[in-house]
DOPAPA-405948 format. One record per residue (C-alpha): x, y, z; residue in one letter. Coordinates in steps of 0.1 Angstrom, whole numbers, plus 2048, in hexadecimal, padded with zeros to 3 digits. Layout:
REM DOPAPA-405948
XYZA/...
REM end
This chain:
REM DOPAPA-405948
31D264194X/33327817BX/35626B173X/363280155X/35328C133X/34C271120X/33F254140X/326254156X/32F23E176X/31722E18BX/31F2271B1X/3102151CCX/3092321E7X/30F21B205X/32F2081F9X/33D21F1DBX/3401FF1C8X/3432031A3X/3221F6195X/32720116CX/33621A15AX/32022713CX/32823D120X/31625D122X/2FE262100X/31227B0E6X/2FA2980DFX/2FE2910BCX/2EB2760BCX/2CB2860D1X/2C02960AEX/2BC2700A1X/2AC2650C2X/2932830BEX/28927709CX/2862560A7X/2712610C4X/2592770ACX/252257093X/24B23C0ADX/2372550BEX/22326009DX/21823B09CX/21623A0BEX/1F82570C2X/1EA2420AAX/1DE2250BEX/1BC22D0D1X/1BE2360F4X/1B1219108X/1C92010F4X/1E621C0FEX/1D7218122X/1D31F411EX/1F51F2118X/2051FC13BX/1F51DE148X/2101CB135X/2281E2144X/21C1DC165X/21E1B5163X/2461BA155X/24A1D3174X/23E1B718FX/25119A17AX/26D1B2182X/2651BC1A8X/2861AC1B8X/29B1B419FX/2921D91A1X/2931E11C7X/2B81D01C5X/2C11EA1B0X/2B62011C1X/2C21FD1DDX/2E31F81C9X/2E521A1BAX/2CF22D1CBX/2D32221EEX/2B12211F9X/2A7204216X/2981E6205X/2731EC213X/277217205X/27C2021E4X/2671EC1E2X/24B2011F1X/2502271EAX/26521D1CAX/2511FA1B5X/2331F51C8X/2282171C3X/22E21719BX/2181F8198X/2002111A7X/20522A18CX/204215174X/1E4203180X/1D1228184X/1DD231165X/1D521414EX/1AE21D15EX/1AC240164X/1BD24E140X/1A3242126X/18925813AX/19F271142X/1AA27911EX/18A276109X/1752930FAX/1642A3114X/1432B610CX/1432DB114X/11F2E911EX/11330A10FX/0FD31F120X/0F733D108X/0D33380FCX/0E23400D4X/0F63250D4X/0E03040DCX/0E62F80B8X/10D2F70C1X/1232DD0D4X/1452E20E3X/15F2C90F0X/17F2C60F9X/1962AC0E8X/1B72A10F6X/1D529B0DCX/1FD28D0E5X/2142AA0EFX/22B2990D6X/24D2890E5X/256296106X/27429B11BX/27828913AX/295293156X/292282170X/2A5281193X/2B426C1ADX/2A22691C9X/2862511BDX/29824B19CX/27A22C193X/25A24019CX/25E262191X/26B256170X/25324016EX/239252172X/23B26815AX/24425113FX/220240146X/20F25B142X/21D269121X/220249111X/1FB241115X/1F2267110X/20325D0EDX/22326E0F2X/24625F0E7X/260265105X/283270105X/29026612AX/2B227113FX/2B326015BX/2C9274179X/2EF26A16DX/2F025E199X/2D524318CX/2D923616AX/2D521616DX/2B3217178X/2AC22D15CX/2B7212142X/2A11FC158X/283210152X/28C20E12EX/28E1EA132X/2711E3142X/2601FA124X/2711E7106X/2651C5118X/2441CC11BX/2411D60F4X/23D1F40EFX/2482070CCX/26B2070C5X/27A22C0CCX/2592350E0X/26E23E101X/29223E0FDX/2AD243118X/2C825E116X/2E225812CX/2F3278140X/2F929914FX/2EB2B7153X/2FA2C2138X/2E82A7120X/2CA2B2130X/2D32D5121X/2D92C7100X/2B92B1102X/2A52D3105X/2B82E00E3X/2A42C50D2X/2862D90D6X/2712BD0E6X/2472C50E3X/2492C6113X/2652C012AX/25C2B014CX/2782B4164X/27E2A918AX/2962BC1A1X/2A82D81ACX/29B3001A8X/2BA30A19EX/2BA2EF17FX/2932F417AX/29E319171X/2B531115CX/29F2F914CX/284313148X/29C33313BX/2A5317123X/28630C117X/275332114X/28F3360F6X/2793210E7X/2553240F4X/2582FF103X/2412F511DX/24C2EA13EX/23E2D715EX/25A2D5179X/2592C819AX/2742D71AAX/27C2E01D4X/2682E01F3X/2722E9217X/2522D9225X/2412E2243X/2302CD25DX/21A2E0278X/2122CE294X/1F42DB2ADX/1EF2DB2D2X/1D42BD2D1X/1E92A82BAX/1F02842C7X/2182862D0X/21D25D2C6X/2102602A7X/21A2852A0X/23D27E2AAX/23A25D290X/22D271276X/24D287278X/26627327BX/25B25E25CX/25327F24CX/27528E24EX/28926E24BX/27825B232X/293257216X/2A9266231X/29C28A228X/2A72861FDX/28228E1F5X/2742B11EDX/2522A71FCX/2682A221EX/25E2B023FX/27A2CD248X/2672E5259X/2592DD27AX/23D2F228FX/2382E92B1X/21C2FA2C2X/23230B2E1X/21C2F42FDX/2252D42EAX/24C2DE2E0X/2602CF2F8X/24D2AD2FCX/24B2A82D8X/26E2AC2D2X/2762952F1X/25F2772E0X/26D27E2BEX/29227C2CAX/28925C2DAX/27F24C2B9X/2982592A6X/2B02492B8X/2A12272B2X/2A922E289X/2C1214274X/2DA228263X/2F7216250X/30B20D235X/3011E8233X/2E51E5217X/2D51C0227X/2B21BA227X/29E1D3240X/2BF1DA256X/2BD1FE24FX/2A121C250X/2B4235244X/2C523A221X/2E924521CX/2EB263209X/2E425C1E4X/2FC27B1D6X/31B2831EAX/3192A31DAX/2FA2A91F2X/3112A9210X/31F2C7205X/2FD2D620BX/2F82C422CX/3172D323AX/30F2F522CX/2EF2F7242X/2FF2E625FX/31B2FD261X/30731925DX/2EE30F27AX/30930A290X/31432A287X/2F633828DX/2F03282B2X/2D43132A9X/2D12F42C1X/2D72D22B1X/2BD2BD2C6X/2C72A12B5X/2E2293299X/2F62AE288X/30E29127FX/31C28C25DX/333273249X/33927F22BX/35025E227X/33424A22BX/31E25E21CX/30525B23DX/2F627C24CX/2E427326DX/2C127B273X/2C229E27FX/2AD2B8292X/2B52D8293X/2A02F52ADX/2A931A2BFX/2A133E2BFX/2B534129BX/2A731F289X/29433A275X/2B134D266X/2C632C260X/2C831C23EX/2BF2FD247X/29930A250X/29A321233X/2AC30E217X/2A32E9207X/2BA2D0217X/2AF2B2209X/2BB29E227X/2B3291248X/2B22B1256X/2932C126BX/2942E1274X/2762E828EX/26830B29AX/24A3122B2X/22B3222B0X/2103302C7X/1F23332AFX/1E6326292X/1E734627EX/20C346288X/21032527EX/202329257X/214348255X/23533B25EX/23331E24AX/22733422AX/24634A232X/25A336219X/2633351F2X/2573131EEX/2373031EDX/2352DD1E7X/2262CE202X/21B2D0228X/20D2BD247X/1F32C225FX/1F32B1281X/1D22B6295X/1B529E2A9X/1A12BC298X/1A12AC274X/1852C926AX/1A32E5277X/1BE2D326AX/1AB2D4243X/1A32FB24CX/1C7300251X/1D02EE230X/1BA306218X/1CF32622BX/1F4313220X/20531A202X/2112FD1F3X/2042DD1D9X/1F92C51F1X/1EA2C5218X/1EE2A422AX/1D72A524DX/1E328F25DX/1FC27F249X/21C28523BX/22F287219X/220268208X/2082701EDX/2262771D6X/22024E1CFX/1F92521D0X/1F12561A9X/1CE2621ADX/1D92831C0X/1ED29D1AEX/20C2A71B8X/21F2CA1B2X/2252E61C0X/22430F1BCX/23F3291C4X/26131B1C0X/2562FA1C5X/24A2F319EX/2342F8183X/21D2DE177X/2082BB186X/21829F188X/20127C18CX/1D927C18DX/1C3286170X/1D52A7171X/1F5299167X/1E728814CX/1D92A7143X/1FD2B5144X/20929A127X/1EF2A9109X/1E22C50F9X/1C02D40FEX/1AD2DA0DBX/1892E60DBX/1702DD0C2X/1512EF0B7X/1362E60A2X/1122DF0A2X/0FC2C90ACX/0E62C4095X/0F42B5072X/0D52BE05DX/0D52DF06DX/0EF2FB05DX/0E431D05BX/0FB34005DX/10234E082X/0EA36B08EX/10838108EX/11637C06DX/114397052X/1063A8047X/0F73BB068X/0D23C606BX/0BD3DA07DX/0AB3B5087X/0C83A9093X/0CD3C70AEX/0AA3C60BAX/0AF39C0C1X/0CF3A10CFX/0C13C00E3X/0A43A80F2X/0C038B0FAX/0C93A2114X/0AA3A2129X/0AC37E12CX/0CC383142X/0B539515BX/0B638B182X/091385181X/080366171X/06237E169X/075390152X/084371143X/06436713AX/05438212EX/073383117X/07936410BX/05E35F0EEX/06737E0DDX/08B3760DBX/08034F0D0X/06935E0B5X/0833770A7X/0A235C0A8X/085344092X/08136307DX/0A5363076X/0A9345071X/08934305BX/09F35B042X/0BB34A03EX/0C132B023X/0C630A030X/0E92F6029X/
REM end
């Protein structure tokens, strides 16, 4: 966390112990780092794709020589349980990594464009796929190794040079990442690590980097985006979800219940892709809730950070508390029922797993606004139409779940919801799948993260035209200067867009003898 202007101070969530005190990166030396960044990365788009992909497999085998080391610290400074770590945190970077050290070389070379217009079968067009340039990173808390890291995979081996801020409540795994980087040999000044606030991210942005990829909040991603339009600088952000789950009448209760209890308390709640919005199909309400209470109160929630003693996280940022309280208060206010929880030490930084129903759930800011926390907020429904139009009802759009025995109804209901990603039967994890895209629309972001679409987020598109045929150069039919020929072959190019194949035919060796007329007339290159 923050500790005054010029030091950033790291804290163990769970025990407030001291772990380093860092000097925060003077903006006058970002121009430098920028510079830096642009050389290495000019040599850097340089080296041929499969060699740049070939290269994360280097990065990979530093990562697992590292395994132990990095789920200690994160669970140090981030406050995760050790298996969230290990799990949601290292094993599923060795997955990115592995996906895309194979998928980016195929991903990212020329692909051939098919032409259809018959004028044109002595051209070719593809598309060719060049390095953004050097990109900024800002990245957040709540899975401070694998959304960093991430990105920094794919830019690096899309040939980008990286300029990184890690969330100033995380910094040391951000210098880790840049560790793990500088280990595995990669270019000097390829990725570099600024270390910060928001307002370094602001200066960051003043050095005019080619993208900026940031994580968070929809407040900050605005400000992010106001800041970079001065400029024209492209954006993909990731920002807020208040995620909805719907559950139908036909759903298995065990595993439904499961499903929502790990959805919504994962991480204890600190994760956009959460599940805060619950819909209960009114004949299934009351049982639900009954079986879900039941396992909820079998959760680990503590302070101690030993091996697999705990479930739940503490909260990472005691500024989030503030929040927390905010939409407690105002439910209570509000006479929403607190089925369960409701409880918060903001001394300990713990917020118990909570559940929050009643006839004004819907006007309470803790259905309508992001929490970010162990907080569920659960409404019910008496048909399906109901249920997608309820869950639409909101500004965000990450992600959402479908519960159902009826997998066919449950994907019918995920093309009707706005939002990134539909999990049937399954909740919130494809964030650490790298073959499936992750983003959202509304307030929830603009951009993919992970899958070839991601990739495709790290370059620039270029298309290239020419012809086919190397011994074959002659002027286009619709160069100057204009002839009455010309108008009668492009007049008879027209019947061969007719609906019937008749037509075609009787059409098509006129045109073919006047396009050999014309090109009969014209010199040869």
């Amino acid at each position: 966390m923050l500790n005054n202007m010029d030091k950033i101070i790291s804290k163990n969530p769970a025990t407030l112990e001291v772990l380093a005190e860092l000097n925060k990166t003077p903006n006058e030396q970002l121009n430098d780092i920028f510079q830096n960044a642009r050389t290495a990365q000019a040599h850097w788009s340089q080296v041929p794709l499969k060699k740049r992909a070939k290269k994360l497999l280097d990065l990979r085998e530093t990562l697992i020589n590292h395994k132990d080391e990095l789920v200690d610290l994160i669970v140090k400074e981030n406050g995760k349980p050790q298996f969230e770590a290990l799990v949601a945190e290292v094993y599923a970077c060795v997955e990115v990594l592995t996906y895309i050290a194979k998928k980016s070389p195929k991903a990212l070379r020329d692909k051939p464009l098919s032409i259809s217009n018959p004028l044109l079968k002595h051209k070719k067009s593809y598309l060719n796929y060049w390095p953004v340039g050097v990109v900024a990173i800002i990245s957040p808390w709540n899975y401070p190794l694998l959304l960093p890291f991430s990105e920094i995979a794919m830019a690096i081996t899309s040939g980008n040079g990286v300029v990184f801020k890690p969330s100033e409540i995380t910094p040391l795994i951000g210098l880790k990442i840049q560790e793990l980087i500088e280990e595995s040999g990669f270019p000097k000044n390829l990725v570099q690590t600024v270390i910060g606030d928001g307002a370094t991210g602001a200066a960051i942005i003043e050095q005019k980097p080619n993208k900026i990829f940031f994580t968070g909040s929809v407040a900050t991603g605005k400000k992010i985006m106001a800041q970079a339009s001065k400029t024209l600088t492209p954006v993909c952000l990731e920002l807020g979800g208040k995620d909805a789950m719907i559950v139908l009448p036909d759903a298995n209760l065990e595993f439904a219940t499961s499903a929502a209890l790990w959805g919504g308390f994962s991480n204890s709640g600190q994760t956009c892709a959460s599940t805060e919005r619950l819909y209960l199909h009114d004949t299934i309400y009351e049982p639900f809730l009954e079986k879900l209470k039941t396992k909820i109160a079998s959760l680990r929630q503590g302070r101690t950070q030993s091996a697999f003693n705990n479930d739940l996280s503490v909260t990472t940022d005691p500024n989030q508390t503030t929040v927390y309280q905010e939409h407690l208060d105002d439910a209570k206010k509000k006479g929403a029922h607190f089925i369960h929880g409701g409880k918060l030490d903001k001394e300990a930084n713990l917020m118990s797993p909570t559940i929050v129903a009643g006839d004004s759930i819907e006007t309470c800011k803790v259905y309508q606004e992001e929490t970010f926390g162990p907080v569920i907020a659960v409404t019910k429904f008496k048909s399906v139409s109901e249920a997608i139009e309820k869950a639409n009802n909101s500004p965000y759009g990450l992600l959402a779940s479908v519960i159902t025995n009826n997998t066919s109804l449950g994907e019918e209901i995920a093309k009707q919801l706005e939002v990134g990603s539909v999990l049937v039967n399954e909740v919130l994890y494809t964030a650490g799948v790298p073959e499936t895209p992750w983003g959202g629309v509304k307030n929830s972001g603009i951009g993919i993260k992970h899958s070839e679409l991601g990739l495709h987020e790290f370059v620039q598109v270029r298309h290239i035209h020419t012809n086919r045929f190397k011994n074959l150069l002659f002027k286009s039919f619709w160069w100057f200067p204009y002839s009455n020929f010309q108008t009668q072959t492009f007049s008879k190019l027209f019947e061969l867009y007719r609906k019937s194949w008749i037509d075609k035919a009787k059409a098509l060796p006129m045109f073919l003898w006047n396009v050999a007329q014309m090109i009969k007339k014209e010199p040869r290159i």
